[in-house]
N, C-alpha and C positions, 0 to 999 in steps of 0.2 A: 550381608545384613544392612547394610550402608545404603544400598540401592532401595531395598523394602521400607525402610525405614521413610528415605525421602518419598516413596509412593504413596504409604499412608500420608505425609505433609501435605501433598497434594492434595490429596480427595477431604484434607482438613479444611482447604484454603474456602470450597463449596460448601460443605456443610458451615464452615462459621456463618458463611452468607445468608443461609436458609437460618440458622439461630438467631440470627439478629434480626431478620424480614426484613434484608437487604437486596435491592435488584442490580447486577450488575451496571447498570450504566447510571446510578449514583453515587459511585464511585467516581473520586478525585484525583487517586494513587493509587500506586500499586500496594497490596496490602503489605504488609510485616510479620514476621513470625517467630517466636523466643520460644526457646522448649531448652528444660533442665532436667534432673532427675526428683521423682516426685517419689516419695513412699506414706504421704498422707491422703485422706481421702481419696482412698483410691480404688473404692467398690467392689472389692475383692479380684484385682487385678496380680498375677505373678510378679513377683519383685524379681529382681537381681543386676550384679553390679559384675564384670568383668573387665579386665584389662587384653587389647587384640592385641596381636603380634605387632601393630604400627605403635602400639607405645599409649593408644587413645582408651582411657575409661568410655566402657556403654554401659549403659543403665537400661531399666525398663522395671515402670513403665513411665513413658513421658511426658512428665507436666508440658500442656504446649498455648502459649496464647498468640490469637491471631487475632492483627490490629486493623482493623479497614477504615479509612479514611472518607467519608462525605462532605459536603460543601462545608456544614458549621460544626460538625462533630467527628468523634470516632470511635468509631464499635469494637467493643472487646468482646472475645468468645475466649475461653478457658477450657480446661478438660484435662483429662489425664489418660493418657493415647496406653491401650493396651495392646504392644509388639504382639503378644500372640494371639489374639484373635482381630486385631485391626479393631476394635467398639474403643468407642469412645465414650470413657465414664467420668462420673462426677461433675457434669457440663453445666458452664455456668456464663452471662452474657451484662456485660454493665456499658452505659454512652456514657461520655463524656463530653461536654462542650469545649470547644478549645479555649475558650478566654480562662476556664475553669482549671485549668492542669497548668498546674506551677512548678512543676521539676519533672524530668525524665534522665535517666542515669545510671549508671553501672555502679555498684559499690560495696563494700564490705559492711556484712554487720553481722549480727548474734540474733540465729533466730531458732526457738523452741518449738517441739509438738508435742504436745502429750499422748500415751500411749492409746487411749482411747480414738488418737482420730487416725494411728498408725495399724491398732490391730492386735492382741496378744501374741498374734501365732508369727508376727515378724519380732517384735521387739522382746520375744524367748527365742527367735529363730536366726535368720539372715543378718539383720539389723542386731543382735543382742550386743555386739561390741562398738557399737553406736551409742548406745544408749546409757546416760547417768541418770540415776535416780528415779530411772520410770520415766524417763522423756529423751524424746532424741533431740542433743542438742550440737545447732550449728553453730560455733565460737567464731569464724572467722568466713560464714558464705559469702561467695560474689554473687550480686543478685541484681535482677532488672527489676526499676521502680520507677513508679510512675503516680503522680503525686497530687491532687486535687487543692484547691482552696478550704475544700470543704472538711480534707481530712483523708477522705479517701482514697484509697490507692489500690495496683497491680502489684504483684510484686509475684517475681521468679526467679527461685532458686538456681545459680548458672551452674556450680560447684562447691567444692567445701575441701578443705584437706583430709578431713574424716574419713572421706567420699575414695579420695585418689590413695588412700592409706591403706583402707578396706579393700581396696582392688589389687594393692600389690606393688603400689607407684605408678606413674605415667602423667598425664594430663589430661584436663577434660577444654575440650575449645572452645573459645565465648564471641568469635567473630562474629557470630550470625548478632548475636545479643548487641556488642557495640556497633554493627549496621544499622540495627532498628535506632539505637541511640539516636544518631543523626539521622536518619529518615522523619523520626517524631518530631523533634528540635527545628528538623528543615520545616516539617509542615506549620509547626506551631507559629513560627518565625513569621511564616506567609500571612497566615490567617490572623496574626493579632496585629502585624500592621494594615491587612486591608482594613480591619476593625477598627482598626483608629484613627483611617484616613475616610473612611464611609461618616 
């Protein structure tokens, strides 16, 4: 599963390219890519949460964002990767300027979805002990954020204990999440002192 999984990333890394109307040789870096467990907007993609024999929660289907980097900005592509047919749905693409992004990070918070962007038939189904009140709420997610001047932001869900509870125990691994941390951090670094030395 592990193997397939990372082949669809791949062929994400190309289509984020073609979503954003990016050509390969304007690129600065290699790109980046954060994927968590998504059950919101998610097109009517199969859900489900299991625990492998190595101890690892898998999910599906996979919120996944890929960050590509050009000379003054960097393109975000989003989506929510459906494991069983490989489509990618709910696809969505925002730039950002680097002077403009003022935090990038990993970190805990409390975050809600109401049943309408989850779906009836999960939150009486799969999801149903997830769920308080008609909302599935995360009290304690570790999540990738990424933070504008403007207000705006990325933001992906890496885990939740709800998450590793519902599946039976285990862990879910957020390495790839805190690589991107210092990758963005590195670039941002670069780009805002040439900017202040130009």
């Amino acid at each position: 599963m592990d193997a397939w999984i990372q082949d669809d990333l791949k062929d994400l890394k190309a289509r984020a390219l073609d979503k954003t109307g990016l050509d390969p040789s304007e690129l600065v870096a290699e790109c980046v890519m954060v994927y968590g467990p998504r059950f919101w907007n998610i097109g009517g993609a199969e859900v489900g949460i299991k625990k492998g024999g190595d101890g690892i929660v898998r999910f599906m289907p996979l919120g996944v964002t890929v960050i590509n980097f050009t000379a003054h900005q960097l393109m975000a592509y989003q989506c929510a990767l459906d494991l069983t047919t490989g489509n990618c749905l709910s696809e969505g693409t925002d730039e950002y300027f680097y002077r403009d992004v003022v935090s990038v990070s990993t970190q805990s918070k409390s975050k809600t979805y109401e049943e309408a962007e989850i779906g009836k038939e999960l939150s009486h189904g799969l999801l149903k002990d997830l769920m308080t009140a008609g909302k599935l709420q995360f009290n304690a997610a570790q999540m990738f954020i990424l933070t504008t001047s403007g207000g705006t932001s990325i933001e992906v869900v890496l885990r939740d204990p709800k998450l590793i509870e519902r599946a039976g125990g285990g862990s879910i691994p957020t390495d790839m999440a805190d690589k991107a941390v210092q990758t963005v951090r590195k670039m941002l670094r670069e780009k805002k002192t040439i900017s202040a030395t130009a």
